[in-house]
C-alpha positions, 0 to 999 in steps of 0.5 A: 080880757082874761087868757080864755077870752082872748084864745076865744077872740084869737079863733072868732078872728081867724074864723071871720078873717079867713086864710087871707086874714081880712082885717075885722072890726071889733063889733064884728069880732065881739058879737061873735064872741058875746063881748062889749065892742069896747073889750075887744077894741085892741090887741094889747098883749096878743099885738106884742106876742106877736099874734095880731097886728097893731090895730084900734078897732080892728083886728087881724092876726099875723101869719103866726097868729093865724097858723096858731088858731089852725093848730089850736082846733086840730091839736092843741099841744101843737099850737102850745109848741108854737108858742113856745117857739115862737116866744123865745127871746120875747120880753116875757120870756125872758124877764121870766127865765131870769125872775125864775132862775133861783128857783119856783115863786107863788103866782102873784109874787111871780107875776109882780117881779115879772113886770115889775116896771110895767104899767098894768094892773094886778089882773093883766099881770096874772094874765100873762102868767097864763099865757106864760103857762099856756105857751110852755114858757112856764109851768104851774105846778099842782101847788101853785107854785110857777116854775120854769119849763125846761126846754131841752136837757142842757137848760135843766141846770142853773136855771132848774128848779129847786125841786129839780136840783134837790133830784139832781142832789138826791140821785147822785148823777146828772140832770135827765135830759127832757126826751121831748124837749130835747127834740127839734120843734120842727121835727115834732110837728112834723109828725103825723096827726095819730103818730104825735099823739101817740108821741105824747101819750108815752111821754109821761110814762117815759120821762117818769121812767127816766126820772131817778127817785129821790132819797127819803129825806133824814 
């Protein structure tokens, strides 16, 4: 199942399984999302993320899970947050902080190195790319090109991106530190509905504000 598809398996559960998570059975969980019983017959990567419990022909999300499908229809930067959280440490994460710490790969040689000693197909490998990206992990930029998403100010160093460094270089001062990143998670989600979004709204602005310029090349 592509990352899409299974966001949609993740809502259509915690839809049927309700706020007491009630184990659901595949049929059940693929007429509500158009799929063959057989693709959605277990939860694979999302059993490992920590977003489902272990279980062939049955589905029910953890607590984490659950809170993340909640949050997914109400905000999703929030649900994006949580996983971002909720990730540290994980294999993948890891394994991606240290593929990525020289600087950005294009996607397919990102995705090889990654799992690379992992059985899985080229597809499946692609797919946790995605939820890398999708989980703040990772950044896709508009190239293509995978880099590391910072998660505070003090990470913007060794394992900084190239362009990251070659700013760094160019503007003659340290690194910025991320004003969002920075910020405990659980003092950001915190935060009021109509407050957040406006916190987000400003981010942009604000970090490309703080951002030196760099020096033409030559």
């Amino acid at each position: 199942m592509s990352a899409q598809t299974q966001l949609k398996v993740i809502d259509a559960v915690a839809e049927l399984g309700g706020d007491q998570r009630i184990v659901t059975s595949k049929e059940v969980v693929a007429r509500r999302v158009g799929l063959e019983p057989a693709t959605v017959g277990a939860p694979g990567f999302l059993e490992q993320a920590g977003l489902a419990e272990p279980g062939r022909g049955v589905w029910r999300l953890t607590e984490v899970g659950l809170r993340f499908a909640r949050l997914r229809t109400s905000d999703s930067a929030r649900s994006r947050l949580l996983l971002r959280d909720h990730w540290q440490g994980q294999w993948f994460q890891q394994a991606a902080v240290r593929v990525l710490v020289d600087g950005p790969l294009e996607e397919r040689d990102f995705a090889g190195r990654l799992c690379r000693g992992v059985r899985g197909t080229q597809e499946r490998r692609l797919t946790l790319v995605d939820w890398l990206n999708h989980g703040l992990i990772v950044h896709r930029e508009a190239d293509g090109l995978i880099t590391l998403a910072p998660r505070d100010g003090s990470s913007r160093g060794a394992g900084a991106s190239s362009a990251d460094r070659a700013r760094t270089q160019a503007s003659g001062t340290h690194t910025i530190a991320d004003p969002l990143l920075a910020m405990p998670a659980e003092k950001i989600t915190a935060l009021p509905l109509q407050q957040f979004r406006s916190f987000m709204n400003a981010y942009g602005a604000v970090y490309q504000a703080l951002t030196p310029t760099p020096a033409p090349a030559g």
